[in-house]
C-alpha positions in Angstrom: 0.0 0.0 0.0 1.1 2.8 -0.9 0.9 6.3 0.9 0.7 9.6 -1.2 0.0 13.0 -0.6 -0.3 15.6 -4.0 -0.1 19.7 -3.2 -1.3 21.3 -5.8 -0.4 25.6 -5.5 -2.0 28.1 -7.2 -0.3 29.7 -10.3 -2.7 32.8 -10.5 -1.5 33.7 -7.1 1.9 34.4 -9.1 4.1 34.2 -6.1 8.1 33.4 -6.4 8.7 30.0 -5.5 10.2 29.9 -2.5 6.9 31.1 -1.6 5.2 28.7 -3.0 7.0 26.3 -1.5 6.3 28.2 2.1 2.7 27.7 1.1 3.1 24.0 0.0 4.8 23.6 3.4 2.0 24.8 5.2 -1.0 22.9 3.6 0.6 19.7 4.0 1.2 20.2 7.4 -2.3 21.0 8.2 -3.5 18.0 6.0 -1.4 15.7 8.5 -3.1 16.9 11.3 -6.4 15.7 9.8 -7.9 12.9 12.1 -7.9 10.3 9.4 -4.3 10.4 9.1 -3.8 9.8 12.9 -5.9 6.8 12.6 -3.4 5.7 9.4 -0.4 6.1 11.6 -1.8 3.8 14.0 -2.9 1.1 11.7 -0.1 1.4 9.2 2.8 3.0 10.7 5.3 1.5 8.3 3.0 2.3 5.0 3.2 6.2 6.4 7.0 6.8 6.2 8.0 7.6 3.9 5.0 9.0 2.3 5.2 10.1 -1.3 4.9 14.2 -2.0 4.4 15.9 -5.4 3.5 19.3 -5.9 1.2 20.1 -8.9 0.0 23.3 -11.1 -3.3 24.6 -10.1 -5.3 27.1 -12.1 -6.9 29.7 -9.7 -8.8 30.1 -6.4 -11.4 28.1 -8.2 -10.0 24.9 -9.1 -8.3 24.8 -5.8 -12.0 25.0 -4.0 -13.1 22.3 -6.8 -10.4 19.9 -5.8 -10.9 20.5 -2.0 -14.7 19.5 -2.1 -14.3 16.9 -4.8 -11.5 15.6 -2.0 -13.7 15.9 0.8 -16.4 14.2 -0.8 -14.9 11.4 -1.0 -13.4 11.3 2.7 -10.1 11.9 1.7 -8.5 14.2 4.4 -6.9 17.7 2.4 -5.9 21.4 4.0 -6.7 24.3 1.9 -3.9 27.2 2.9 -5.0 30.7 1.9 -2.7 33.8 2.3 -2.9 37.4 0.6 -6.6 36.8 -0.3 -5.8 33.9 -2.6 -6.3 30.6 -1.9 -2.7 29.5 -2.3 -2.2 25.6 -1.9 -4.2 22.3 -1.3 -3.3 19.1 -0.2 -4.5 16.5 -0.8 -4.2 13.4 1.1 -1.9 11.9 2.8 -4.0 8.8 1.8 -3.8 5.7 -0.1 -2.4 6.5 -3.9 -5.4 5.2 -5.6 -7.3 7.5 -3.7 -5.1 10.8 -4.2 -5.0 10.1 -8.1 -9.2 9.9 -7.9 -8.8 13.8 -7.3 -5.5 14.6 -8.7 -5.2 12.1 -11.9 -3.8 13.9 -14.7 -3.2 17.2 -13.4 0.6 18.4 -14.1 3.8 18.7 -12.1 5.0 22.0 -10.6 
């Protein structure tokens, strides 16, 4: 099994990238708080580390919200990170791959 976890950032935001990264760094955290992902660590510790990261291109405040409710719709836990009045990264998972790519399938790298 293995464990993923996809950040997509926002493009539109048109930040320089060590701010994107900053923001990337902050969602992911977040989504690793999520109580689903506790509950992962304690029945799968060893699946959990290391946990696969990508980061990939997202298209506006909008397709950010559209990925976070498509996400939580289908229980997979995700942290949307806002900052300057854009919505600035997602992300999405950690969870099982198959579930990540449900959501994130197709989408490009950063």
């Amino acid at each position: 099994m293995n464990i993923k976890q996809a950040i997509v950032v926002n493009l539109k935001a048109n930040m320089p990238s060590g701010r994107f990264l900053a923001q990337a760094c902050h969602s992911s955290e977040l989504a690793f708080e999520h109580p689903r992902v506790v509950e992962l660590k304690k029945s799968y510790p060893s699946e959990m580390s290391p946990c696969t990261k990508i980061v990939l291109r997202g298209w506006g405040d909008n397709h950010l919200v559209e990925l976070h409710e498509k996400a939580l719709a289908l229980g997979i836990p995700c942290a949307l990170w806002g900052e300057g009045g854009f919505q600035t990264a997602l992300a999405i998972g950690p969870a099982f791959a198959q579930e990540v790519d449900k959501v994130t399938g197709g989408m490009v790298l950063y």
